[in-house]
N, C-alpha and C positions, 0 to 999 in steps of 0.2 A: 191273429186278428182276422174277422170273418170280414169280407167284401159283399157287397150288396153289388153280385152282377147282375140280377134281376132288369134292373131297368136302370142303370151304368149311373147312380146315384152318388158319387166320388169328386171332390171339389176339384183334383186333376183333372178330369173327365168334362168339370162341367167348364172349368178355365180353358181347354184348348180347343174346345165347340166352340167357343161363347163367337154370334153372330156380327159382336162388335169389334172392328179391328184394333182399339185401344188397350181391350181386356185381353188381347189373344197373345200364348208366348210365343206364336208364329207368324210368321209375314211372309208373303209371295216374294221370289227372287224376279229379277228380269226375264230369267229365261221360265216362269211359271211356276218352277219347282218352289215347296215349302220348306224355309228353312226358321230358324229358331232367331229370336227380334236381338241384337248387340246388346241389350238391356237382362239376358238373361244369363250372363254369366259367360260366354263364351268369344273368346279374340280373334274370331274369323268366322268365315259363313260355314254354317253347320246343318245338314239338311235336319228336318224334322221329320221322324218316322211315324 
């Protein structure tokens, strides 16, 4: 399956930009770092790469 990296046109891509903190599967920790929101499937903080 071909990828359109052109201009990063991929519904992962446009989910973890997305400007709205509702829609995003990441959220800022305390200490600033990005990690992945409890709602995504993981039972401890888990940084987001």
């Amino acid at each position: 399956m071909k990828q359109n990296n052109e201009n990063m046109d991929t519904s992962g891509n446009l989910k973890s930009l997305d400007p709205d903190p509702d829609n995003r599967i990441w959220e800022y920790d305390g200490d600033g770092k990005r990690i992945y929101k409890e709602n995504q499937g993981f039972i401890s903080k888990r940084l987001y790469a």
